[in-house]
C-alpha positions in Angstrom: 0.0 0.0 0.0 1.7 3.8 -0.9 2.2 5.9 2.0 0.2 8.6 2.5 0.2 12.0 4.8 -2.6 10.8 6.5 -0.5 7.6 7.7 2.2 8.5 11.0 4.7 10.5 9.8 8.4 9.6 11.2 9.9 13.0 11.2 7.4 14.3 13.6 8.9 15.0 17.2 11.8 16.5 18.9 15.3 15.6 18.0 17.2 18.3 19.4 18.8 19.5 16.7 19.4 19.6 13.0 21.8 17.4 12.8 20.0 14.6 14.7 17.0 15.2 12.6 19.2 15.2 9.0 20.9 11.9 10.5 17.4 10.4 11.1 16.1 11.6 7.8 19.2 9.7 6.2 18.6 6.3 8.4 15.1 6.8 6.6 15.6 6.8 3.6 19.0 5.1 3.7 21.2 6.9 1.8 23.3 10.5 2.3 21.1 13.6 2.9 22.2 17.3 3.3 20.0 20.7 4.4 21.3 23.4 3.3 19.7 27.4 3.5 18.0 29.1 0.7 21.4 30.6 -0.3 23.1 27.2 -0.5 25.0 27.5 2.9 25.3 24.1 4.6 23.3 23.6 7.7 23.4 20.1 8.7 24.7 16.9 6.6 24.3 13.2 7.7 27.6 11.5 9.4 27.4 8.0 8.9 28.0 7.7 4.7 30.6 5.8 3.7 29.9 6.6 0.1 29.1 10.0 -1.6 30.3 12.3 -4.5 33.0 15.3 -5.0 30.1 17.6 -5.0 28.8 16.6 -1.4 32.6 16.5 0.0 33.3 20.2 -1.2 30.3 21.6 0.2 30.9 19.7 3.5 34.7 21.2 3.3 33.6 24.4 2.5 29.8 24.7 4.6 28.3 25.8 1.4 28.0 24.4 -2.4 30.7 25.3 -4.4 30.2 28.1 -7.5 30.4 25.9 -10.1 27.9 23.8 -9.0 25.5 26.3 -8.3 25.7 27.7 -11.9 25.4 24.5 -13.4 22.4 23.9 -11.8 20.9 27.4 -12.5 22.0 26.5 -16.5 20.4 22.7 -16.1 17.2 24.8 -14.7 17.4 22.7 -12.2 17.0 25.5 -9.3 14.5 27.1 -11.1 12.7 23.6 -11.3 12.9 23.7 -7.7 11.1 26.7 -6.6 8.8 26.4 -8.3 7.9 22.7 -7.0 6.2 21.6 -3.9 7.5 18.1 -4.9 10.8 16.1 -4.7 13.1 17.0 -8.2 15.3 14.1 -9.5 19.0 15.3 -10.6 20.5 13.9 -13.2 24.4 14.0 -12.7 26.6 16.0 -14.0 30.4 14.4 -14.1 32.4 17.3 -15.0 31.2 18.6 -11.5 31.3 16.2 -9.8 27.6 15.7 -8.9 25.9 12.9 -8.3 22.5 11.2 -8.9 20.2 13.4 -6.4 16.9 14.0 -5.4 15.9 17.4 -4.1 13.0 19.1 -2.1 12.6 22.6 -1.2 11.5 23.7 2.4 8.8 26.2 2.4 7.1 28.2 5.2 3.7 28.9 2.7 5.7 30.4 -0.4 8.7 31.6 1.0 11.7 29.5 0.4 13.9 28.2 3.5 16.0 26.2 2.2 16.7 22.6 0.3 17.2 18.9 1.4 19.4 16.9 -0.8 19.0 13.0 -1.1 22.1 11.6 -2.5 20.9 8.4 -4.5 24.1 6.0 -4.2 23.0 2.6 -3.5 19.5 2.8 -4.8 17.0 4.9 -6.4 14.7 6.8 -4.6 11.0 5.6 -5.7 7.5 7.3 -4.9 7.6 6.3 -1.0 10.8 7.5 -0.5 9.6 10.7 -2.4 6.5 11.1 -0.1 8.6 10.4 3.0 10.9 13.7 1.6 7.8 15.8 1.6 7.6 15.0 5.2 10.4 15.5 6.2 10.8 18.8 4.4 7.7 19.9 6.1 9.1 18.3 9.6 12.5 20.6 8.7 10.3 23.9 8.4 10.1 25.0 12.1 14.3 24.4 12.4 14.5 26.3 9.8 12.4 29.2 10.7 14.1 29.6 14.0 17.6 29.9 12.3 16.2 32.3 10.1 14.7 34.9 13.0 18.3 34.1 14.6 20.2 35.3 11.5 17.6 38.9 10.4 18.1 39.9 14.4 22.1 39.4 13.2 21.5 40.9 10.1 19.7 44.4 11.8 22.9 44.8 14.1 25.6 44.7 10.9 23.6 47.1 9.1 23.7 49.7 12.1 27.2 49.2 12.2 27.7 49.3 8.6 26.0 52.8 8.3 28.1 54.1 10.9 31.3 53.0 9.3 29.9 54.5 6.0 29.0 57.4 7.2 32.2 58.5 9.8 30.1 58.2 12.7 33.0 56.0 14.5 36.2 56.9 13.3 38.7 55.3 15.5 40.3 51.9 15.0 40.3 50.7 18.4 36.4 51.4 18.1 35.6 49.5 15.4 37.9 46.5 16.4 35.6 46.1 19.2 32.6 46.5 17.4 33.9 43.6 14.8 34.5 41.4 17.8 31.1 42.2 19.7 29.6 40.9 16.6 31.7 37.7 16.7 33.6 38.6 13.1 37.0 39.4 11.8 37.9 42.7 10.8 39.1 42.5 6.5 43.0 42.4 6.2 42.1 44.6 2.6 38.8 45.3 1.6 36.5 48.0 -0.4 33.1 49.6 -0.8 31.3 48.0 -3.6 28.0 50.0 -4.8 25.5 49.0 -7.5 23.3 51.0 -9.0 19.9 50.0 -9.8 17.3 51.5 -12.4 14.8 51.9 -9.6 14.1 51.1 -5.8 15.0 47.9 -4.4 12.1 45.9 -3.5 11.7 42.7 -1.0 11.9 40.4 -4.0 15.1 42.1 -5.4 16.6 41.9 -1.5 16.1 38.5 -1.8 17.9 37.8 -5.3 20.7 40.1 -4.0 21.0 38.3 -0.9 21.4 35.0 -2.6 23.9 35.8 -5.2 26.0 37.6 -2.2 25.7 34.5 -0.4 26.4 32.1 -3.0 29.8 34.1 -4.9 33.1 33.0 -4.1 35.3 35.6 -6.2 34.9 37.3 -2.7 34.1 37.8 0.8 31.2 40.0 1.4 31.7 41.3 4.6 28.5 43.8 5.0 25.5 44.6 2.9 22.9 47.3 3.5 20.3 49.2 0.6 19.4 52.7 0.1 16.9 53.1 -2.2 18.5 52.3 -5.7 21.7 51.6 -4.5 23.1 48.6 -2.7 26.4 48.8 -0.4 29.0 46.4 0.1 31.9 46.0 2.6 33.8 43.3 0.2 37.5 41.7 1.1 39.1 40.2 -2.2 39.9 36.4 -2.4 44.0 35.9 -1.9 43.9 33.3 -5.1 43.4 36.6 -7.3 45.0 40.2 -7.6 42.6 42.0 -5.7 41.3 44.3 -8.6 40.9 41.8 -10.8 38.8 40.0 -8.5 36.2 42.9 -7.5 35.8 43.3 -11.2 35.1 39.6 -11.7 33.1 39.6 -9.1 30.6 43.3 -10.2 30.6 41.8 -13.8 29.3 38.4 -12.5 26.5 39.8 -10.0 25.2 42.4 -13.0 25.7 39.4 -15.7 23.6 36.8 -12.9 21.0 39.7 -12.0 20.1 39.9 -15.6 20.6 35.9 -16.9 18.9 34.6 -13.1 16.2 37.4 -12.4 16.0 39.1 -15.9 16.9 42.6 -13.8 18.6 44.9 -15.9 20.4 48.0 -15.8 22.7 47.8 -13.3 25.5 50.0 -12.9 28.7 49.1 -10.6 31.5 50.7 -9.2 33.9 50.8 -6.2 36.7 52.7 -4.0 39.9 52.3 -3.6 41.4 48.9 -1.8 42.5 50.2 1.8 43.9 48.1 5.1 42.5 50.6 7.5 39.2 50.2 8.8 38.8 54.4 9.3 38.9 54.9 5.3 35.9 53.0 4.7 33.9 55.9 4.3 36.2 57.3 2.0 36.2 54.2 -0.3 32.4 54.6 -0.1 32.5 58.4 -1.4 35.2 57.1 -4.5 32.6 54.3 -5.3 29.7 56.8 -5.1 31.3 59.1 -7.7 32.7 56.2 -10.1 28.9 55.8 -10.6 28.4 59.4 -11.3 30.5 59.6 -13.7 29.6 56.3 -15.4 26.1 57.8 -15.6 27.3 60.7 -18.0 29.8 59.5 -19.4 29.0 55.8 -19.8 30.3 55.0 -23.2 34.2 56.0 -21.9 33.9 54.7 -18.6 31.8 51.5 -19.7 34.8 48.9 -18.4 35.9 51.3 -15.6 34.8 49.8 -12.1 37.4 51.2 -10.0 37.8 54.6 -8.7 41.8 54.1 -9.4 41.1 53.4 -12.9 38.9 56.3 -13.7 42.0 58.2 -14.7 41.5 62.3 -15.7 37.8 61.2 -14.9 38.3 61.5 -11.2 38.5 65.6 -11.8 36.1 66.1 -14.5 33.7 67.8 -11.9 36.1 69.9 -10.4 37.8 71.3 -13.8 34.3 71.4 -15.5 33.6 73.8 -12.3 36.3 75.5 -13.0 35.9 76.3 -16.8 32.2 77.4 -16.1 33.0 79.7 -13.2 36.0 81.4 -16.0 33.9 81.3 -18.8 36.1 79.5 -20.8 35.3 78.2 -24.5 38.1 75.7 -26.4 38.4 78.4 -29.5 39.5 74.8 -31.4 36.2 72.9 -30.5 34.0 76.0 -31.4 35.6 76.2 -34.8 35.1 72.5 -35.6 31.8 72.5 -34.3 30.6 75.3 -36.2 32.3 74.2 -39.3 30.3 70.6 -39.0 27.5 72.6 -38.4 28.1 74.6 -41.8 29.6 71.7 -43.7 27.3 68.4 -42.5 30.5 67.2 -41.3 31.5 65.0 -38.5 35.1 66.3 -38.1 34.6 66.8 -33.9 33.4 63.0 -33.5 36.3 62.2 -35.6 39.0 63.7 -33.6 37.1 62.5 -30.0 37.2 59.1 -31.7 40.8 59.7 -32.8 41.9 60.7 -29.4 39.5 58.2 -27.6 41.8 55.3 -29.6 45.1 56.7 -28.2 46.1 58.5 -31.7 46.1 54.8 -33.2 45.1 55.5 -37.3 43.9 51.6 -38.0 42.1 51.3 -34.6 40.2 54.7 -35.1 39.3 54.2 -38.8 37.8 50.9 -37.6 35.7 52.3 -35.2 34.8 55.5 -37.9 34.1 52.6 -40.6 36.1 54.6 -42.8 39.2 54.0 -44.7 42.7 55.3 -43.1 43.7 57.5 -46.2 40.3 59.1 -45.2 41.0 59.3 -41.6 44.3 60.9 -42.7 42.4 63.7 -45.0 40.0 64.3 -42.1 42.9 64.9 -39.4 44.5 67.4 -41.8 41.4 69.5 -42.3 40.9 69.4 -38.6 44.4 70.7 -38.1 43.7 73.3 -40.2 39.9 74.6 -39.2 40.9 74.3 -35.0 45.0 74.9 -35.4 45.5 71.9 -33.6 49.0 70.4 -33.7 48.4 66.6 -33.2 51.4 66.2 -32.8 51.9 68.2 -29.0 50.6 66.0 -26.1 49.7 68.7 -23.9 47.6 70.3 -27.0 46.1 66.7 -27.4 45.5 65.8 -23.9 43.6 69.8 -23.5 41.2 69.5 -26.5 40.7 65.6 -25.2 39.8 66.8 -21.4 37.8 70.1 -23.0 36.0 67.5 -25.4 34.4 64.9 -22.3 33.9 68.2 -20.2 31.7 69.3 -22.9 29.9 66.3 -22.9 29.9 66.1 -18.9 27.9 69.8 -18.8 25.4 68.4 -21.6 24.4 65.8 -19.2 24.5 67.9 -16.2 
């Protein structure tokens, strides 16, 4: 006769805690079983398996399923699959991650999401009992779970306090802020930096949500604090020590906009960060450089469309002070006027070719290629514009002025 919910369910009771209850869920069903939280993080994993996979053995390593795998199950549609179910979801296994044969089950409290239990099928293959008796024990795993989760927001609300105080100057002593790391039980970052992201429009609960995941679930680095204003969400991020640490707080902004878009089809994000410090004092100041790299990518988003960090911004970092400073003297580039007037006359483009020009570091092929036009023509068009603006092309510091006048131009259009 098949089981049913109506017949005594086994995973009712006490059993102190989660890891007693994962280790009776496994004598259950005999075979391995892990819980982890909604964000992949390990909670509990059954002890007595003498067999299991790569895949099980690096989350239990690492408390929480590795990168790769997460991403190939997002491509399989496998997680998808699973939030959307009520029922167990039978994995198929994919070798060149290691994973196993699996069956999965989501724990739910109504629709919310609290987490996942993973039946490792080694010896045998789960069949429709065994499937039923996962549905209990998901639903037996609900309460645990909803305690850890109350225990993690209360954490949650004191980092964010903190957080705002840091990013804001309101402590500014190192002894301070050592002791408010080690009240809240954490490890000050031996190098870390403000992270910001820019959002089209206000971030709601379900967005919180998709954040907090893929902040949860990335390994490029360690994200120490989070906290959301409005469109923008903060981050307190220390680099991995297996990468330079630019390279991996790029990796890391291009991934989370890339996942936002390909995961949750949210668009239009714009990211940017501060400079990489060791003391714990200039986080607000990393905060203010990551604020204005996203100013500027705003307006000028074409040049600064690979830029992420505030180091890297170049002549951009004082576009707003010397475009203050040419509107408060009045100043015109005589060279751009005469260009831009001739154009004007003429149904010319002779000011987007010298931009471009410049934009390509003087380099003839790599400028006609972006113009689409030949390089004998570029050459023609370079001595005209030579002649209208009495440019010499060949000066740097002429170059490098008409080039700075030429985005600050741009920068006041968009003011």
């Amino acid at each position: 006769m098949k089981p049913s919910f109506e017949q005594e369910n086994p995973f009712r009771g006490t059993f102190g805690n989660l890891e007693n209850f994962v280790d009776h869920v496994s004598e259950t069903l005999r075979c391995p079983i892990t819980i982890e939280d909604t964000n992949h993080r390990l909670l509990a994993y059954s002890m007595h398996d003498d067999r299991t996979d790569s895949a099980r053995i690096s989350t239990i390593i690492g408390r929480r399923v590795p990168e790769k795998v997460i991403n190939a199950l997002w491509k399989d549609g496998v997680i998808p699959t699973l939030n959307k179910s009520d029922d167990p979801v039978r994995i198929r296994s994919i070798d060149d991650i290691g994973l196993g044969d699996r069956v999965a089950i989501t724990i739910r409290k109504n629709t919310e999401i609290l987490g996942y239990i993973w039946a490792l099928e080694v010896e045998k293959k789960l069949d429709e009992e065994d499937f039923l008796l996962l549905k209990q024990a998901a639903s037996s795993a609900k309460n645990q779970l909803m305690k850890l989760q109350i225990t993690r927001e209360k954490q949650q609300e004191n980092y964010q306090e903190f957080f705002w105080q840091l990013l804001t100057g309101h402590i500014d002593d190192e002894n301070d802020i050592n002791r408010h790391f080690e009240r809240l039980h954490l490890s000050p970052p031996p190098l870390f930096s403000v992270v910001v992201f820019q959002f089209s429009s206000s971030i709601n609960e379900t967005t919180e949500k998709q954040i907090a995941y893929l902040l949860k679930t990335t390994q490029k680095v360690d994200v120490i604090f989070h906290t959301s204003d409005q469109k923008n969400l903060v981050l307190l991020v220390s680099p991995k020590k297996s990468e330079h640490p630019t390279d991996a707080i790029d990796s890391f902004i291009k991934t989370f906009i890339h996942q936002m878009k390909e995961r949750f089809f949210v668009t239009m994000i714009t990211g940017g960060y501060g400079t990489l410090c060791e003391k714990l004092t200039l986080i607000e100041h990393s905060y203010k450089e990551a604020t204005a790299v996203l100013k500027i990518k705003t307006r000028l988003s074409n040049e600064t469309d690979s830029i992420y960090n505030y180091q890297k911004l170049g002549i951009y970092q004082f576009i707003d002070v010397i475009y203050e400073k040419r509107k408060a003297d009045n100043y015109n580039n005589t060279s751009i006027t005469l260009l831009s007037k001739y154009d004007e006359r003429h149904q010319t483009n002779l000011l987007e070719t010298l931009e471009t020009y410049l934009d390509k570091d003087c380099n003839i092929n790599k400028a006609s290629s972006a113009l689409h036009v030949h390089v004998n023509t570029l050459n023609y068009r370079l001595k005209r514009i030579s002649e209208i603006s009495e440019i010499d092309l060949k000066d740097p510091n002429e170059k490098t002025t008409i080039y700075i006048d030429l985005k600050i131009r741009k920068y006041g259009a968009l003011l």
